[in-house]
C-alpha positions in Angstrom: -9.1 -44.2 -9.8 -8.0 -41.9 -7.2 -9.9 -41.6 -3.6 -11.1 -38.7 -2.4 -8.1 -38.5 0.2 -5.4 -39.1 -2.0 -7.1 -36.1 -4.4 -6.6 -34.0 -0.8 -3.3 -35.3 -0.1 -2.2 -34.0 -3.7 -3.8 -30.7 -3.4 -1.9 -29.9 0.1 1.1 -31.1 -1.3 0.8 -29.0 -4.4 2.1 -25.1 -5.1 -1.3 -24.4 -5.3 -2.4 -24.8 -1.5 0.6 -22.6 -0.1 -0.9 -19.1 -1.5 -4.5 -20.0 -0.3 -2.9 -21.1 3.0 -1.9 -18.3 3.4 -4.6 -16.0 2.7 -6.7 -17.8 4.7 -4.0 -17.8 7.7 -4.0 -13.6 7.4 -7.9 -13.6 6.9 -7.9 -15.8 10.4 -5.3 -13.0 12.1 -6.9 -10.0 10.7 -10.4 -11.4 12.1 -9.1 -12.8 15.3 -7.0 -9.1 16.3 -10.4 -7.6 15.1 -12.4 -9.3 18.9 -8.7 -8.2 20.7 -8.8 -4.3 19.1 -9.7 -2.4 16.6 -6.6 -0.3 16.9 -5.0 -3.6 16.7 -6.5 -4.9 13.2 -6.7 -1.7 11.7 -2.5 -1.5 12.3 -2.4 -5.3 11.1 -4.4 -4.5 7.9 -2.1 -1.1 7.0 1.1 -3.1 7.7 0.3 -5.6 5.0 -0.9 -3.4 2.5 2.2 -0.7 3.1 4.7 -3.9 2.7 2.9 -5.1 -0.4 3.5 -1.5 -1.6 6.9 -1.8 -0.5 7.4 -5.1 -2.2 6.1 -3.9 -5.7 8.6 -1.2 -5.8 11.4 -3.5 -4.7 10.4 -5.8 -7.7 9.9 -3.2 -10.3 13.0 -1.6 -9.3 15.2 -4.7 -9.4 13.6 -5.6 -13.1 13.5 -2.3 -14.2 16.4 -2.7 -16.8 14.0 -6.0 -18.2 11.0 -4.1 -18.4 9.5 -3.1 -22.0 7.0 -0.2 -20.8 7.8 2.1 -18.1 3.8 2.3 -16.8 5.2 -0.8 -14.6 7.8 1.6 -13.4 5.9 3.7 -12.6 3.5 2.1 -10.6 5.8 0.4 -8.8 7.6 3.4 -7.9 3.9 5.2 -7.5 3.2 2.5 -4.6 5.6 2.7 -2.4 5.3 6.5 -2.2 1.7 5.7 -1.2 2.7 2.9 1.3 4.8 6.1 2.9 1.9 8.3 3.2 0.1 5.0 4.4 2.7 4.6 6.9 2.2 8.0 8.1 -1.6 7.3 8.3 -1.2 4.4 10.2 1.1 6.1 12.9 -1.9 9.4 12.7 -4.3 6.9 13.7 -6.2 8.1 16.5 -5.1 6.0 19.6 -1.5 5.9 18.5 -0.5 9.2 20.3 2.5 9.6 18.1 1.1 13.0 16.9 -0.5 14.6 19.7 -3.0 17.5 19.3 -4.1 16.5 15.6 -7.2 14.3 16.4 -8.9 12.1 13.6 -8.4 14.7 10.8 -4.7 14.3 10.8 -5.1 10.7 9.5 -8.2 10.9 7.6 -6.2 13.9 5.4 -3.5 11.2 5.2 -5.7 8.3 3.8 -7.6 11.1 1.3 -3.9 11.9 0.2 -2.8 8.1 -0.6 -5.7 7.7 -2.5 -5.6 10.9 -4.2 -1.7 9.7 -5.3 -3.3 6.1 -5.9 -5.5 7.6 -8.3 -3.1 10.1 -10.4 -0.8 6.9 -10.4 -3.2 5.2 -11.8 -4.3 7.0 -14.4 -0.8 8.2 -15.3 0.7 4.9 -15.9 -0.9 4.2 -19.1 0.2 7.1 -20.6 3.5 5.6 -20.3 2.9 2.2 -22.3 5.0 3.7 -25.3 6.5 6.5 -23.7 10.1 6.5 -22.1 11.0 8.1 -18.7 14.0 8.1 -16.8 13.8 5.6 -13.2 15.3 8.7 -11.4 13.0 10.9 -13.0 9.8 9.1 -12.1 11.6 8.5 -7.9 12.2 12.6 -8.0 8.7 13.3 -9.5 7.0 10.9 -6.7 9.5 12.5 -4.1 8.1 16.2 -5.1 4.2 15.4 -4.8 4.8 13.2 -1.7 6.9 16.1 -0.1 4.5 18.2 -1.2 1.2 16.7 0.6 2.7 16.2 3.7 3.7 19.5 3.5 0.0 20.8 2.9 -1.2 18.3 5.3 1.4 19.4 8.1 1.0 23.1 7.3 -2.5 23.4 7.9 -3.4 24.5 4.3 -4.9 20.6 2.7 -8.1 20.6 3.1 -10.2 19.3 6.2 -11.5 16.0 5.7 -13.0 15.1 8.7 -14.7 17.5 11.6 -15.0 15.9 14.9 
């Protein structure tokens, strides 16, 4: 029978422990830049959400001749058009000064904008689970809407989504 330790040992030393080792080493970051700033943690927490974004298009992408249903397609390519308007959010943020004269409505239109596209991606994808769509149709589609809510945002005509 195996001690205790050596039931440890194996668990550290298995594939298991390097995911949740890594969690917990972000969880520890995140809370830690939390007591430094929270202009700090907020930018640490959009940084690894806008990567993961990133990352699930970069995978999608790469795969995208393997893949059976183009719903996976198309939320890959769905999130990192939302990790851009992310992006831009994180750089709004109030504090940043990247985009002077705007104030907190500037980023909170951005954030309502994500997860407007987050949602519509969402609910679009399944529609797609037997349907066929072109890679370059679904990247110029996401282009359009994203160019087109900055656009609103920018212009002055989206619509306010926080008063100070």
């Amino acid at each position: 029978m195996k001690s205790r330790g050596d039931m440890v040992s194996n668990y550290i030393q298995s594939e298991k422990f390097a995911p949740l080792a890594l969690f917990s080493l972000l969880v520890l970051v995140l809370g830690l830049s939390r007591l430094h700033s929270y202009l700090l943690f907020h930018n640490l927490a959009e940084i690894i959400t806008i990567s993961i974004g990133f990352t699930l298009f970069v995978l999608t992408w790469n795969i995208r001749r393997y893949l059976v249903r183009d719903a996976y397609s198309i939320l890959g390519t769905g999130y990192a058009f939302i990790a851009l308007i992310d992006l831009l959010h994180t750089l709004a943020y109030k504090g940043m000064n990247i985009f002077p004269g705007y104030g907190a409505n500037l980023p909170t239109q951005l954030w309502i904008a994500a997860r407007f596209l987050q949602a519509g991606t969402l609910c679009c994808a399944p529609l797609f689970l037997t349907r066929k769509i072109a890679p370059w149709t679904i990247i110029g589609t996401y282009a359009a809407i994203d160019g087109l809510l900055i656009l609103l945002i920018y212009s002055g005509l989206f619509p306010d989504c926080y008063l100070e």
